[in-house]
N, C-alpha and C positions, 0 to 999 in steps of 0.2 A: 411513488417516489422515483423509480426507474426512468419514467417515461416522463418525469420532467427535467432528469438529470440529463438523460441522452437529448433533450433540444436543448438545452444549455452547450453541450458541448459542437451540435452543429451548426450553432455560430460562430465556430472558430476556424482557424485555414489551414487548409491544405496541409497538415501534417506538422506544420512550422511551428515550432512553441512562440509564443507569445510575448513570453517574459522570464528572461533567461539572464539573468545579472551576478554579478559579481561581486560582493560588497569588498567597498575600496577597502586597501590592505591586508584582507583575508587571504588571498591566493597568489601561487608560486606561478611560474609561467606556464608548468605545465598544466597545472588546473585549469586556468585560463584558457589554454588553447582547446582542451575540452570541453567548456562553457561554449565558447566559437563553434567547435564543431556541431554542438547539441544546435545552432540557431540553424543550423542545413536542415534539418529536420531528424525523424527518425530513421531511413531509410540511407541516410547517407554514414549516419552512428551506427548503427548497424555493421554497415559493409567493411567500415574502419576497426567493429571489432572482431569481424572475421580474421583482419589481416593482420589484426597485433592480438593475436589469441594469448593469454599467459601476463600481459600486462594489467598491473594492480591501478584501479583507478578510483580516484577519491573526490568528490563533489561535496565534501560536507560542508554545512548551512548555507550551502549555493539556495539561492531562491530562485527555485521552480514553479514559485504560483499560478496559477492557470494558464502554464504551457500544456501545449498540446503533445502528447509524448505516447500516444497509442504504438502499442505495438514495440516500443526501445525495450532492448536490451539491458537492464539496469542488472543482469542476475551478476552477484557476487563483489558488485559496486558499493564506495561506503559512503551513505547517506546521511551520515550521524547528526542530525538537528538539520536536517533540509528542509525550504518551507516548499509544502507542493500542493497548500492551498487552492481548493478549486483547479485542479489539473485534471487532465487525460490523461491517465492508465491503462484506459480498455486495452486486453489482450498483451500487457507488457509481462516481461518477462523478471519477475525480481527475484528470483528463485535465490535465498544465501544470503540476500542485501541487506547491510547495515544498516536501518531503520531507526535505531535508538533513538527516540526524544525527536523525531520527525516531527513535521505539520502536517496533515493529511487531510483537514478539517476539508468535507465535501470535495472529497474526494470522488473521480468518477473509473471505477478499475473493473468494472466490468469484464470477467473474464480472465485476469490477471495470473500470474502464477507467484504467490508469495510463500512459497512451501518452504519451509528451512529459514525462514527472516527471522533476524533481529526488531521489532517491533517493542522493545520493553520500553512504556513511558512516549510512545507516540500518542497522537491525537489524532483519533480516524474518526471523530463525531460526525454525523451525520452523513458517512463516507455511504456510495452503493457498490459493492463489495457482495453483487450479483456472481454468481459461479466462481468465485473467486478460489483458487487454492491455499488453503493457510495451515495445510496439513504439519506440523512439526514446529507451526513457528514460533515463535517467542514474543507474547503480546502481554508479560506483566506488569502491572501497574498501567498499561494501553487505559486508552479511553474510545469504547466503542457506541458511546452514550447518540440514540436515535439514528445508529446504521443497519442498513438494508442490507442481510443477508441469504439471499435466496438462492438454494442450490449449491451455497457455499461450501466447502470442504473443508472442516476444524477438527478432524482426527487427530488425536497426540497432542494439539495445540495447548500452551498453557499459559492460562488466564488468569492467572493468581494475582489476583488483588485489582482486576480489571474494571472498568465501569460499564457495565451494557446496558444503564437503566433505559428503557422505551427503545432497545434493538430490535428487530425485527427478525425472525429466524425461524425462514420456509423450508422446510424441506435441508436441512442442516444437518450432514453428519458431525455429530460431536463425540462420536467413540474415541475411547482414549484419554478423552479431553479433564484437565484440572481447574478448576474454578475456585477455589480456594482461597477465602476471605471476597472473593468476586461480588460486585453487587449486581444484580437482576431486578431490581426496581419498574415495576410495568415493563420487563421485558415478554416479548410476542413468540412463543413457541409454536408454529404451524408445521404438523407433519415430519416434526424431526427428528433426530435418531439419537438416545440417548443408551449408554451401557450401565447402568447404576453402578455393576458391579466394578467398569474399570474406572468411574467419573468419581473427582473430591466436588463435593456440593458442602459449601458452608454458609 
């Protein structure tokens, strides 16, 4: 699943998201001009939030779908109901990011940092969420139904009332982790790391 996700994504360009919109009425000017600057690519968001460090920035149900966004800065960004449908993630930074009720469906974040996210009630089905960090985050009610998690990091993460039916999960720290009302339906346990003692399994 990896290795069809990563040619999916290099057929896309040069770092530039693809499909970067604004739905008419949603947004104030500032938003807007953050929409603008996401279409320079990730490298240029970046350098712009080096120089405005401390500034609160908010994207919510901006539709990100299969932009290319490896590598952006989204940590501590609110994303609340964003579609990012078939996008690039790999190696992005979302560390804190408001995720709630997200679109994530094939998702490709490879590498990512989602440690501390808001994730309650997104939809990361079939997302590859290879090494990804998800250490602390908040993924209740999430739907992770036939995502690839290898190598991933879901220490502390809490799952209550999540869907992981047919996930995949190699080599998977889940120490810490609550699952709680979760369903595991043909979920693939390979080599993972479970604590009974700190884990709710219901």
């Amino acid at each position: 699943m990896g290795e069809q996700r990563l040619r999916l994504v290099k057929r896309r360009t040069n770092g530039v998201p693809l499909s970067v919109k604004a739905r008419a009425g949603k947004y104030d000017m500032a938003n807007r001009q953050q929409l603008d600057l996401l279409q320079k690519g990730s490298a240029a968001w970046n350098k712009w939030r080096q120089l405005h460090r401390g500034v609160r920035l908010s994207l919510r149900q901006a539709d990100l779908s299969e932009a290319d966004l490896a590598g952006i800065n989204f940590s501590d960004i609110d994303l609340h109901e964003a579609d990012l449908k078939d996008a690039n993630l790999s190696e992005a930074n979302l560390r804190g990011a408001d995720l709630s009720g997200a679109l994530l469906i094939w998702v490709y974040a490879r590498g990512a940092d989602l440690s501390e996210a808001d994730l309650r009630g997104a939809d990361l089905s079939g997302a590859d969420l290879s090494e990804v960090n998800l250490a602390y985050a908040d993924l209740r009610g999430a739907s992770l139904c036939g995502a690839y998690l290898k190598g991933a990091d879901l220490r502390g993460v809490n799952l209550s009332g999540a869907n992981l039916n047919e996930a995949v999960l190699i080599k998977v720290d889940l120490r810490g982790a609550v699952l709680e009302r979760a369903s595991l339906k043909k979920v693939r346990l390979v080599e993972t790391r479970l604590a009974q003692e700190e884990m709710t399994l219901v």
